[in-house]
C-alpha positions in Angstrom: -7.5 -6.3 -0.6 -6.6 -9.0 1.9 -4.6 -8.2 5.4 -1.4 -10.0 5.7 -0.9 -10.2 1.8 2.2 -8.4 0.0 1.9 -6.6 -3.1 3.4 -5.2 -5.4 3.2 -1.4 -6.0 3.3 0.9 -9.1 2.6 4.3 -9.8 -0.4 4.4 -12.5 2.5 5.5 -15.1 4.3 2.5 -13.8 7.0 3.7 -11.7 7.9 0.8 -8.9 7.5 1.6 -4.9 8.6 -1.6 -3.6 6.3 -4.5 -1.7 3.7 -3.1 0.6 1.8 -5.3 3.0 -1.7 -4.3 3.5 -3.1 -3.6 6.9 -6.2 -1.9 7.1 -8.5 0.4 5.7 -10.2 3.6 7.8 -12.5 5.6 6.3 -10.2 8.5 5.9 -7.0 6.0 4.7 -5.3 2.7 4.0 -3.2 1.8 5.7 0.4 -0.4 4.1 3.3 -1.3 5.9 6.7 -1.8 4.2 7.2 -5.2 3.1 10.9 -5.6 3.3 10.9 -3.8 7.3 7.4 -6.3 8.5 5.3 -4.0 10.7 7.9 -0.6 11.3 7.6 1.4 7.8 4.3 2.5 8.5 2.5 3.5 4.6 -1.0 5.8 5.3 -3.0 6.1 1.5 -5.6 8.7 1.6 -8.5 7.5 -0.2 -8.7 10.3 -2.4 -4.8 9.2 -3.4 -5.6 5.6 -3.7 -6.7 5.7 -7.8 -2.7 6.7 -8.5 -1.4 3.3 -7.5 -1.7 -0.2 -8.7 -1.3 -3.6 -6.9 -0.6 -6.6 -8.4 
């Protein structure tokens, strides 16, 4: 993934969740913010939850 850049996010069984900005990845997280609020909607992905979304 590349900072800065918006994507688009799904649920693996293709439910939408809006346009996430990617920030940053931990080892224990990554970390999104909302795309639509630029740097307030804080999103924190466990890596263990990461495999239930896709990004296009």
């Amino acid at each position: 993934m590349i900072p800065g850049k918006i994507y688009k996010v799904t649920t693996t069984e293709g439910e939408p969740l809006g346009d996430w900005t990617y920030s940053e990845h931990t080892g224990d997280a990554w970390i999104f913010y909302l795309a639509s609020i630029p740097g307030t909607a804080k999103i924190t992905v466990e890596n263990t939850s990461i495999e239930g979304l896709r990004f296009s």
